[in-house]
C-alpha positions as CSV (number, residue, x, y, z in Angstrom):
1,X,23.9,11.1,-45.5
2,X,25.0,8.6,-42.7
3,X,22.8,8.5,-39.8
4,X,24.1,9.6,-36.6
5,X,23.7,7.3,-33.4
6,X,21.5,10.3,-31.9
7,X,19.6,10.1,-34.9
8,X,19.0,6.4,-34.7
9,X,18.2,6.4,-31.1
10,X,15.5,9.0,-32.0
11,X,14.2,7.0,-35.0
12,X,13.3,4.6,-32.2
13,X,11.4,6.3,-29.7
14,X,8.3,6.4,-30.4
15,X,5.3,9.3,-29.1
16,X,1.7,7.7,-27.9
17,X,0.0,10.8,-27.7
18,X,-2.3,11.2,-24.3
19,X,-0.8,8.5,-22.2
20,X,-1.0,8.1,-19.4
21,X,-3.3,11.0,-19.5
22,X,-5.2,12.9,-22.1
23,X,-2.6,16.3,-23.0
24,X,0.9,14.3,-22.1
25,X,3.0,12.9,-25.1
26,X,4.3,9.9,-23.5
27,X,7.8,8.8,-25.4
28,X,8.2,5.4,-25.2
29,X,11.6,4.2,-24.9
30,X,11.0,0.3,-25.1
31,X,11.9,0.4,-28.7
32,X,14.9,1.3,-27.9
33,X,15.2,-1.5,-25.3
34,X,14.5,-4.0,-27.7
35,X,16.8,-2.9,-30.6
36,X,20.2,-4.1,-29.6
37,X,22.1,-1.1,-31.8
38,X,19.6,1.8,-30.4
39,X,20.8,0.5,-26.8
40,X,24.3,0.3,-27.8
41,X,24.2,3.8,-28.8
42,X,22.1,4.7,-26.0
43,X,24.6,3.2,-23.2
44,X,27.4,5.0,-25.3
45,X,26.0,8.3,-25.6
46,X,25.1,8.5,-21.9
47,X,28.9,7.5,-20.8
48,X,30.1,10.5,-23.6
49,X,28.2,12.8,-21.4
50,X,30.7,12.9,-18.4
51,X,34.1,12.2,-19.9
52,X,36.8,12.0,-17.3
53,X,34.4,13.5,-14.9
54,X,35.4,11.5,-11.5
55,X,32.5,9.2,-10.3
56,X,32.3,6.8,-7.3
57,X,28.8,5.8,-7.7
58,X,26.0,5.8,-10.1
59,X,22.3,6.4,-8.8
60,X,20.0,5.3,-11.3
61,X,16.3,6.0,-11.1
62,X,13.6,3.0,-10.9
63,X,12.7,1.9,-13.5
64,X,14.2,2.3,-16.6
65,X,17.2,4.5,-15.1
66,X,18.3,0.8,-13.8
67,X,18.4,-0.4,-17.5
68,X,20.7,2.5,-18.5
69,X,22.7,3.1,-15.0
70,X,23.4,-0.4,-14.8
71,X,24.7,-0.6,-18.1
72,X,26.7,2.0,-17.7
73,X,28.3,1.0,-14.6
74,X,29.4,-2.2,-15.8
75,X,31.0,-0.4,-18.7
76,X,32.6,2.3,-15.6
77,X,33.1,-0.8,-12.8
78,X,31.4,1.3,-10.6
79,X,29.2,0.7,-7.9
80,X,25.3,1.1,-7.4
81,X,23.3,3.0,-5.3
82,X,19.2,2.3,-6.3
83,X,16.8,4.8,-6.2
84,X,13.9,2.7,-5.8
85,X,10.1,3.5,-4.8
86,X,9.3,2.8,-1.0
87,X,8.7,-0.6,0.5
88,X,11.1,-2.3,-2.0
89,X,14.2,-2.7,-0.2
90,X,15.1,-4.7,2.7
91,X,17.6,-3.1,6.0
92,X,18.4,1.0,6.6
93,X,17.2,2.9,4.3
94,X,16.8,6.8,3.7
95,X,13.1,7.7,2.6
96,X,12.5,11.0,1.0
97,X,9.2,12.7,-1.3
98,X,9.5,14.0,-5.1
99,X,7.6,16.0,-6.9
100,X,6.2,13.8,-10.1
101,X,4.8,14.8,-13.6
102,X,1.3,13.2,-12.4
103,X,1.5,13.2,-8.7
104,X,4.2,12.7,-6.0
105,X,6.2,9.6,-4.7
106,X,7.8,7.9,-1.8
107,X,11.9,6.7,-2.9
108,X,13.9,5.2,-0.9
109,X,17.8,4.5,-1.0
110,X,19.9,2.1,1.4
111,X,22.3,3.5,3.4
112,X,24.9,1.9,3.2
113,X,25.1,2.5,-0.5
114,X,26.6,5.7,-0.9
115,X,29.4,7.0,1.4
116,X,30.3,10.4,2.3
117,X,32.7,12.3,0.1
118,X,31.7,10.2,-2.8
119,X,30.8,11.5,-6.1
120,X,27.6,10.6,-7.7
121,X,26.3,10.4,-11.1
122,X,22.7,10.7,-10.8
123,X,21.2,8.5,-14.0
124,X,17.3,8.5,-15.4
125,X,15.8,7.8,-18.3
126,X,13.9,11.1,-18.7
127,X,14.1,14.9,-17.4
128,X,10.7,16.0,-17.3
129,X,9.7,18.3,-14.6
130,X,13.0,17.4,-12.5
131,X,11.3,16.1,-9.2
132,X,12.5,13.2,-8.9
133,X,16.2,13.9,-10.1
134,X,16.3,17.4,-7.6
135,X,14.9,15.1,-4.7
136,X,17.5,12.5,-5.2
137,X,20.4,14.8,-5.4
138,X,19.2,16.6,-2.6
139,X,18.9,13.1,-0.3
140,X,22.2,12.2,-1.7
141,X,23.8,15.6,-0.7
142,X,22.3,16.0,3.1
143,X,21.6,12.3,3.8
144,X,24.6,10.7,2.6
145,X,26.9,14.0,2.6
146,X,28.2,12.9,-0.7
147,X,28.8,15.2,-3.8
148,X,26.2,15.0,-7.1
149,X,28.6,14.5,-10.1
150,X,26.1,15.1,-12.5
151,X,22.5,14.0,-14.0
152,X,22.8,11.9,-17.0
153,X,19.7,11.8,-19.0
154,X,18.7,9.9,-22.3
155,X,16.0,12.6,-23.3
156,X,15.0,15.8,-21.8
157,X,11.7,17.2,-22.1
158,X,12.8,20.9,-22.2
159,X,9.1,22.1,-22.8
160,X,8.3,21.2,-19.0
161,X,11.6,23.0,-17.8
162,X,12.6,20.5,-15.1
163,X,15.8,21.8,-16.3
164,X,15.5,25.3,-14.1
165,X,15.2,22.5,-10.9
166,X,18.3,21.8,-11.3
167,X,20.0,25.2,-11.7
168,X,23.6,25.0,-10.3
169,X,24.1,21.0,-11.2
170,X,25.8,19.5,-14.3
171,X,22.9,18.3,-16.2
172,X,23.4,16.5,-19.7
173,X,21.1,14.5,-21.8
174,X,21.4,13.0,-25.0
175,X,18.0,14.0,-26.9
176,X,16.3,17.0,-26.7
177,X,12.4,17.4,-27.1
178,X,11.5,20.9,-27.3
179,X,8.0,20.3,-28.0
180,X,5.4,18.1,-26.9
């Protein structure tokens, strides 16, 4: 039976039980990084998520939602707009909290990134308890009064239901993990 490119992506991550902490099942994505088929796949799973969906902008998530949002819009010839953690970028920014897994963080996106009306295609590497991608969209929609086109996810931890975050958004991924 021919292996599917979800398949092969999957065959790729691997689980480190308890890390970062004792109970969490981290899923390491690096091996998919560093196989240049699994991140081939990858990149062209996440762009079959939204087909013909209009997007201005993507807003990837530091740090590996740069590997896969800048990827991606290359592939799109879209612009930008980082999402990184606070004291990282230089001129105007727009701060804002989220919610983590372990804790909570301080992002920060530059203002002149995103323009009003535009439609955004928020991008991460992982949907785990949503705080970070509900925060985001939030900022994106009051801050920048732009629209959220979508989340775009390469695996979704369904057993921590960040999903029900983000009731009322398109939300895609392309792996599921249903249990820890």
């Amino acid at each position: 039976m021919e292996q599917t490119k979800k398949d092969y992506i999957r065959s790729r991550i691997i689980t480190v039980p308890n890390f970062p902490k004792q109970g969490v099942s981290y899923r390491d994505l690096n091996p998919v990084f560093n196989d240049p088929r699994a991140f081939r796949y990858a990149i062209d799973s996440m762009l079959e998520l939204f087909p013909g969906k209009d997007i201005d902008v993507i807003a990837p998530a530091e740090a590996r939602g740069f590997i896969l949002g800048s990827a991606m819009a290359y592939r799109m010839n879209l612009s930008m707009a980082l999402i990184r953690k606070e004291g990282k970028l230089p001129r105007e920014k727009i701060s804002f909290e989220a919610n983590l897994e372990y804790g909570k963080n301080v992002f920060e996106i530059q203002k002149d990134s995103i323009k009003p009306g535009q439609n955004v295609l928020f991008v991460d590497d992982v949907l785990a308890t949503g705080g970070t991608a509900l925060a985001s969209g939030k900022t994106i929609e009051e801050k920048f009064s732009a629209k959220i086109a979508g989340f775009a996810f390469l695996i979704e931890l369904s057993y921590l239901n960040g999903r029900k975050f983000l009731e009322g958004y398109d939300v895609r991924s392309v792996l599921e993990y249903s249990e820890p």
